[in-house]
Structures are given as C-alpha cells and as structure tokens.
Gaussian input, Z-matrix of N, CA and C with variables (Angstrom, degrees):
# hf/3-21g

backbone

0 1
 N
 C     1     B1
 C     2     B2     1     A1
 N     3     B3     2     A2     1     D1
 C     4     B4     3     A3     2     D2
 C     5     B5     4     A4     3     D3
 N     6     B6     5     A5     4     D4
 C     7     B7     6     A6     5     D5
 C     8     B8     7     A7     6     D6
 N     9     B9     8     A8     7     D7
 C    10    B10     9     A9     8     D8
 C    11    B11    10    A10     9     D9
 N    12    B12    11    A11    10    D10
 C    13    B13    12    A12    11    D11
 C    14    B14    13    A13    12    D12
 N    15    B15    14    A14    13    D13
 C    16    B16    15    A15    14    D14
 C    17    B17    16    A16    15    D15
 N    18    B18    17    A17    16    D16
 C    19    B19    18    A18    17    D17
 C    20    B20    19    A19    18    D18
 N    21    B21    20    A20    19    D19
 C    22    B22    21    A21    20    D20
 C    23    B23    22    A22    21    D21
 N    24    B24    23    A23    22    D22
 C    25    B25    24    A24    23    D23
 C    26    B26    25    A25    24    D24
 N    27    B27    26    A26    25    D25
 C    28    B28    27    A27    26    D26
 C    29    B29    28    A28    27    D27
 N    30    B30    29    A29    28    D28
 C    31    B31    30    A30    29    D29
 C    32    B32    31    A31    30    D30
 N    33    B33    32    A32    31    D31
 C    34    B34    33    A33    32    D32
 C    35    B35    34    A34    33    D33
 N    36    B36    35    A35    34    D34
 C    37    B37    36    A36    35    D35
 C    38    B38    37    A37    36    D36
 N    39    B39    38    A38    37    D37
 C    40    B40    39    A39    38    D38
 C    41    B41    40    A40    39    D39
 N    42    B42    41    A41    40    D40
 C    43    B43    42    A42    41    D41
 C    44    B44    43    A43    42    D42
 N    45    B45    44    A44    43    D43
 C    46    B46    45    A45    44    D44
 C    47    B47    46    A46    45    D45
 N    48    B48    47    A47    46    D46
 C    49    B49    48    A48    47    D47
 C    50    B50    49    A49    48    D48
 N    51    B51    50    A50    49    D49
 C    52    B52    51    A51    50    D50
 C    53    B53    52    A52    51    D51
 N    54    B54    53    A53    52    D52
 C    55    B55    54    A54    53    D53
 C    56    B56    55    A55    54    D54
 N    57    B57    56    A56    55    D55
 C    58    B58    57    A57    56    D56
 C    59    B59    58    A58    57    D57
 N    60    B60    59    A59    58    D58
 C    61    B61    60    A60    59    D59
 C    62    B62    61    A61    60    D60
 N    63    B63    62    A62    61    D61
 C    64    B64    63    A63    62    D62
 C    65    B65    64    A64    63    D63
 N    66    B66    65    A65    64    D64
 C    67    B67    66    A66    65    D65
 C    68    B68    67    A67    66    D66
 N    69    B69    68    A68    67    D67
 C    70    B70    69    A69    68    D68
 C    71    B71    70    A70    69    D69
 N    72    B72    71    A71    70    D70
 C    73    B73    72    A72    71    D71
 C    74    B74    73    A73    72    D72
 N    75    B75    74    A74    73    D73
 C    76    B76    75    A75    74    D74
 C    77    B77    76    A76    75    D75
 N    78    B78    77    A77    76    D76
 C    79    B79    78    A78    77    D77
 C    80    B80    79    A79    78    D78
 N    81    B81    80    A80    79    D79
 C    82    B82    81    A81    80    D80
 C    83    B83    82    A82    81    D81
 N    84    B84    83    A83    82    D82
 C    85    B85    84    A84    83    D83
 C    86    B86    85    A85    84    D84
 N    87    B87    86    A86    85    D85
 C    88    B88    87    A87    86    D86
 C    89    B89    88    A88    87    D87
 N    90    B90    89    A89    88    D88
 C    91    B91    90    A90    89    D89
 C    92    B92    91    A91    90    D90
 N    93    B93    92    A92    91    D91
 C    94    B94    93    A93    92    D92
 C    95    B95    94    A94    93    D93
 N    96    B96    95    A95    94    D94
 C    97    B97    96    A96    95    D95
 C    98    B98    97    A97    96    D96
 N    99    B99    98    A98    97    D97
 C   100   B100    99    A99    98    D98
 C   101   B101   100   A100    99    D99
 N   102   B102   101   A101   100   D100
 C   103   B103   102   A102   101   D101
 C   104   B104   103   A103   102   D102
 N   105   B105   104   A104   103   D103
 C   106   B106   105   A105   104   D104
 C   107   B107   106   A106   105   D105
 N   108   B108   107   A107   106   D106
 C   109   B109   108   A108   107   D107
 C   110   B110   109   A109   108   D108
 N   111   B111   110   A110   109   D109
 C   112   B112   111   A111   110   D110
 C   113   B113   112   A112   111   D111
 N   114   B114   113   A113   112   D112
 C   115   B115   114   A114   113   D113
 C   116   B116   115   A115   114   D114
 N   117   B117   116   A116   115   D115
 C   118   B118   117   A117   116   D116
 C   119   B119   118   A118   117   D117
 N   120   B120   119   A119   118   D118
 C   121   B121   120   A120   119   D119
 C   122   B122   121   A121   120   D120
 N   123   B123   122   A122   121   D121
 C   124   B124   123   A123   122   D122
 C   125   B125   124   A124   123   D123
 N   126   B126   125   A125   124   D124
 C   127   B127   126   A126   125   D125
 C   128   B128   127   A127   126   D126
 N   129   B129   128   A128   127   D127
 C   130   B130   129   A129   128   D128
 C   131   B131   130   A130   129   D129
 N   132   B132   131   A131   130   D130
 C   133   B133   132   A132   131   D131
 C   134   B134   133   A133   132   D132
 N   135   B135   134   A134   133   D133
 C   136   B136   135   A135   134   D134
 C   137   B137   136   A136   135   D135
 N   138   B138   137   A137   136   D136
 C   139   B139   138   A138   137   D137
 C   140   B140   139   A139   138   D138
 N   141   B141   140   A140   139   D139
 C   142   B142   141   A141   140   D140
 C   143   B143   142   A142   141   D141
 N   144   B144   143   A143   142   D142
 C   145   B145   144   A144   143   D143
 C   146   B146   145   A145   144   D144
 N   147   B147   146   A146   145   D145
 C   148   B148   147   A147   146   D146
 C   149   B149   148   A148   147   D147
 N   150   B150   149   A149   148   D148
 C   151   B151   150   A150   149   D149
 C   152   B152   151   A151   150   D150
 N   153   B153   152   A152   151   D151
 C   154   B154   153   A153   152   D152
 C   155   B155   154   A154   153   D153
 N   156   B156   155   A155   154   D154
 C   157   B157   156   A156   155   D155
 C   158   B158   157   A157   156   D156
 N   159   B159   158   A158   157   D157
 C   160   B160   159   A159   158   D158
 C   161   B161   160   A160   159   D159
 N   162   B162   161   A161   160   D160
 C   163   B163   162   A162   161   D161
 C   164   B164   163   A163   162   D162
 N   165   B165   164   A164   163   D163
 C   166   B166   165   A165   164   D164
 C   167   B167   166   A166   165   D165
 N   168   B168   167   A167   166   D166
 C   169   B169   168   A168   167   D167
 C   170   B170   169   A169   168   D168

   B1=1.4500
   B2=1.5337
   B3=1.2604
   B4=1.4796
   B5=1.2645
   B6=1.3654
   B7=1.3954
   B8=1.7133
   B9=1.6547
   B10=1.6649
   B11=1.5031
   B12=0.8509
   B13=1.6180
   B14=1.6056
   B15=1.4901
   B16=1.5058
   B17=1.5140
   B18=1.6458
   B19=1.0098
   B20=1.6368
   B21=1.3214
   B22=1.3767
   B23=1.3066
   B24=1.5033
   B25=1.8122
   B26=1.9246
   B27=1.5410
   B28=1.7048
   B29=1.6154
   B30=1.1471
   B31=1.4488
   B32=2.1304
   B33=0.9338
   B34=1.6106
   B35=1.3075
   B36=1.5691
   B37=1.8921
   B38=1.0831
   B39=1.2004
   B40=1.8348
   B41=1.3283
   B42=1.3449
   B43=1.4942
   B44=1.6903
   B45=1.4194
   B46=1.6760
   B47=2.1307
   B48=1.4905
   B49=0.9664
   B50=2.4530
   B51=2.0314
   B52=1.3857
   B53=1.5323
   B54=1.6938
   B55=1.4684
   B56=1.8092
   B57=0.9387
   B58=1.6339
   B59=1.1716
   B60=1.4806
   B61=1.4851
   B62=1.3413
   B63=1.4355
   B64=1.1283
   B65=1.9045
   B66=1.3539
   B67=1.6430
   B68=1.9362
   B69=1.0353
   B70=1.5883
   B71=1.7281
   B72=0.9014
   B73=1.9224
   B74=1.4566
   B75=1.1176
   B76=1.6145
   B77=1.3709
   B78=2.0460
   B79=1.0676
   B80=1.4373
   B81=1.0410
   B82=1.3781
   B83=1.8076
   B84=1.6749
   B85=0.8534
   B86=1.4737
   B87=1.8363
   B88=1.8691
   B89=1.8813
   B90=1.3647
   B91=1.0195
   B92=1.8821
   B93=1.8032
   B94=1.0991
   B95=1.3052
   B96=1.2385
   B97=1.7294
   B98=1.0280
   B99=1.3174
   B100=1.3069
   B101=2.2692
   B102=1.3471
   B103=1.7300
   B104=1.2749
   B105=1.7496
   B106=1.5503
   B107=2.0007
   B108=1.4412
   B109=1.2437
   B110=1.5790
   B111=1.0786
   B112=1.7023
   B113=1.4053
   B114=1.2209
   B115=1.3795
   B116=1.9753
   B117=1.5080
   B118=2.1647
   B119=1.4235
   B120=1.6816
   B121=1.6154
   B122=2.1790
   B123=1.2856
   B124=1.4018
   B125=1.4777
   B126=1.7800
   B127=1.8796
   B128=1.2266
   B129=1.7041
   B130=1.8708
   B131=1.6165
   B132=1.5626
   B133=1.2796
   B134=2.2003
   B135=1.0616
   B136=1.6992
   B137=1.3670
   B138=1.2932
   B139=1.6878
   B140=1.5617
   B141=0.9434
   B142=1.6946
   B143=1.2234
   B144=1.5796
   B145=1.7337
   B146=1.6603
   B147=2.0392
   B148=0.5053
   B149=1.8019
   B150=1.1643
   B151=1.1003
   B152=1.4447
   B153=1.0441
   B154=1.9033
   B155=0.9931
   B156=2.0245
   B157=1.6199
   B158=1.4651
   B159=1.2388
   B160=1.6452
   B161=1.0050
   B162=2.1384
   B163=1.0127
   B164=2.0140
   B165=0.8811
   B166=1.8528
   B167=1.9775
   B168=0.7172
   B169=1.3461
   B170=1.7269
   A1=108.59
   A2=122.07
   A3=132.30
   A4=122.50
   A5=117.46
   A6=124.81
   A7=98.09
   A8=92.73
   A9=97.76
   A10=103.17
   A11=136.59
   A12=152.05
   A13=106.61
   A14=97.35
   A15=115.59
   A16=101.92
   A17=107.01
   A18=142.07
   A19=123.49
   A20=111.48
   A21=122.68
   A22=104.98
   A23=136.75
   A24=127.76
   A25=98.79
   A26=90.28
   A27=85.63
   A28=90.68
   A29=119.44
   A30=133.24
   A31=101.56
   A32=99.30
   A33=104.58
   A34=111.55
   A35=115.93
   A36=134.19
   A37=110.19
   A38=138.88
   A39=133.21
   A40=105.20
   A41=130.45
   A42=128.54
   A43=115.66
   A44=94.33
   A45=101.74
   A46=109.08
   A47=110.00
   A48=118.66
   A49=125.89
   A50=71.98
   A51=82.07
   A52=126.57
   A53=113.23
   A54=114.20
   A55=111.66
   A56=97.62
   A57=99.26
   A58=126.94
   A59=96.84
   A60=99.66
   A61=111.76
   A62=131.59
   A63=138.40
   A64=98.39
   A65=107.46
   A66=110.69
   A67=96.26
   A68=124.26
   A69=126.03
   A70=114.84
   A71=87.00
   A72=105.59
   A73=106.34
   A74=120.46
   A75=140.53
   A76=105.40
   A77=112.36
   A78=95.58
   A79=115.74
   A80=145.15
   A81=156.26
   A82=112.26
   A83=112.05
   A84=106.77
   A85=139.60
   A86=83.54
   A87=96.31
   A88=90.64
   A89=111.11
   A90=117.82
   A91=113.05
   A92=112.00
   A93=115.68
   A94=95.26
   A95=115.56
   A96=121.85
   A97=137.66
   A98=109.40
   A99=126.80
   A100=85.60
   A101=102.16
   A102=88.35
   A103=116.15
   A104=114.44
   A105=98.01
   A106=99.50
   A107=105.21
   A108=123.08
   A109=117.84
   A110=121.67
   A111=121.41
   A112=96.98
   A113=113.59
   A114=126.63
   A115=116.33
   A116=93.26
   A117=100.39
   A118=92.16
   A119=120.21
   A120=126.83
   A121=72.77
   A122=133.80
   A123=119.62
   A124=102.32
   A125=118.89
   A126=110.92
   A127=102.72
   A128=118.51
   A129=106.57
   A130=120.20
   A131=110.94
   A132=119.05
   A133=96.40
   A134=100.83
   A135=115.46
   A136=97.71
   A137=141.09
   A138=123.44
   A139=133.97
   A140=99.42
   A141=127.24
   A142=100.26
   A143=102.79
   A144=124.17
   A145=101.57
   A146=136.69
   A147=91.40
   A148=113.12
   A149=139.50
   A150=120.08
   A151=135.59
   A152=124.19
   A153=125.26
   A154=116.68
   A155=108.16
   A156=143.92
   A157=99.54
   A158=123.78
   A159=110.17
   A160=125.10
   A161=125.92
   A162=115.52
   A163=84.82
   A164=103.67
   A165=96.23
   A166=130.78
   A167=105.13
   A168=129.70
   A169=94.48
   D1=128.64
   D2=161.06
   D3=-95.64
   D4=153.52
   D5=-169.55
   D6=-77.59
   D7=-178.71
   D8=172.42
   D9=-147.26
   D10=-174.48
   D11=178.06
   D12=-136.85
   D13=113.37
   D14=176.74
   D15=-71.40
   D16=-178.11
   D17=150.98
   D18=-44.53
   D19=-25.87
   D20=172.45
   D21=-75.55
   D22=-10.50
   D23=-165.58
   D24=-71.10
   D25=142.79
   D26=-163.10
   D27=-107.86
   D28=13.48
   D29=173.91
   D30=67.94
   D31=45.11
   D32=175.83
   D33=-60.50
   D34=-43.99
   D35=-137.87
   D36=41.53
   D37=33.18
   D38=146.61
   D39=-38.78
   D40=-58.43
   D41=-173.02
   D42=-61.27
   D43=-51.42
   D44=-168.07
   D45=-41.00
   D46=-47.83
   D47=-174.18
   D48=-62.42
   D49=-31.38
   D50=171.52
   D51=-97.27
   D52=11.02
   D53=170.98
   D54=-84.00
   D55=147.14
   D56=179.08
   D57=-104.03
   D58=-8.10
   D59=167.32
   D60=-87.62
   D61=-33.44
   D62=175.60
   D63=104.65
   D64=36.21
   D65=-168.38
   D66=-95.30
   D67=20.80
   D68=171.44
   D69=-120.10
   D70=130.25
   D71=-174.85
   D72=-128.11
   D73=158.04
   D74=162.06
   D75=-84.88
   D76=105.44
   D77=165.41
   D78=-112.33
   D79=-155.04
   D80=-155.09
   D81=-57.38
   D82=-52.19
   D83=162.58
   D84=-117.74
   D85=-9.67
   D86=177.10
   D87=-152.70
   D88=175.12
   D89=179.37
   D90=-87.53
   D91=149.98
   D92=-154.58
   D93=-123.44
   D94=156.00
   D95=142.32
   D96=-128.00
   D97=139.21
   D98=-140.38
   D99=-71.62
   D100=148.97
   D101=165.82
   D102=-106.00
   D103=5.68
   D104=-168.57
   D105=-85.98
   D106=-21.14
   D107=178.01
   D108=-81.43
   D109=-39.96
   D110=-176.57
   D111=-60.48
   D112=137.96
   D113=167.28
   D114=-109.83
   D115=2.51
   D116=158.89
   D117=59.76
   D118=56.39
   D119=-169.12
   D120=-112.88
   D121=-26.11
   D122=166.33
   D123=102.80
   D124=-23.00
   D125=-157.25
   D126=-81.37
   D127=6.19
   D128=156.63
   D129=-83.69
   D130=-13.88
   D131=-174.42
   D132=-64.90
   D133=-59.28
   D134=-165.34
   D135=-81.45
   D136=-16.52
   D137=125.10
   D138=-19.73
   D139=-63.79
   D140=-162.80
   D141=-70.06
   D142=98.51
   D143=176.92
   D144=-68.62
   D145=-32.68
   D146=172.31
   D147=-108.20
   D148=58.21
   D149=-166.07
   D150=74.22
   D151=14.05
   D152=-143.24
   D153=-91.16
   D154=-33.02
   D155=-162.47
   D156=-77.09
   D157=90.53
   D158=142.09
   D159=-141.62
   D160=171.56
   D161=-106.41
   D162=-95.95
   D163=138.44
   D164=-179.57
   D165=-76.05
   D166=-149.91
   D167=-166.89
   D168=-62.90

C-alpha cells in the first residue's frame, strides 16, 4: 500500500525533498505520488507540516 496526498497539501514540498525514492511531484493542484515508485517507507507522512500524507488505497 502507498500513501497519497489529500486535499489538505498546502504545496510547501517539505515531503518531495524527504522521499528517497524521488516518488513526489508537483501536480496541478497539490503534490502527488507516484505509486509505482513509493516504496510506503512513511518519511513523507512526518514531513507534512500540514497533515496531507495518508496511507492509501
């Protein structure tokens, strides 16, 4: 399971910098992750000043 980024992402990129896979992008209105890339290691969740990161589908 991979995380997702709600509607709450305030578009900071706090997360983008702390994924290691590099599975976070800027999308259109908030930032995304990709799922074929997230490996659900969680260190974008405890990034996320506002909350946005949780764990998905």
């Amino acid at each position: 399971m991979t995380h997702k980024i709600t509607e709450d992402c305030v578009t900071c990129g706090a997360c983008v910098s702390e994924c290691p896979t590099n599975a976070i992008s800027e999308g259109p209105d908030r930032y995304v992750i990709d799922a074929n890339t997230c490996t659900d290691c969680a260190t974008c969740v405890d990034a996320c000043p506002a909350g946005a990161i949780v764990p998905g589908k």
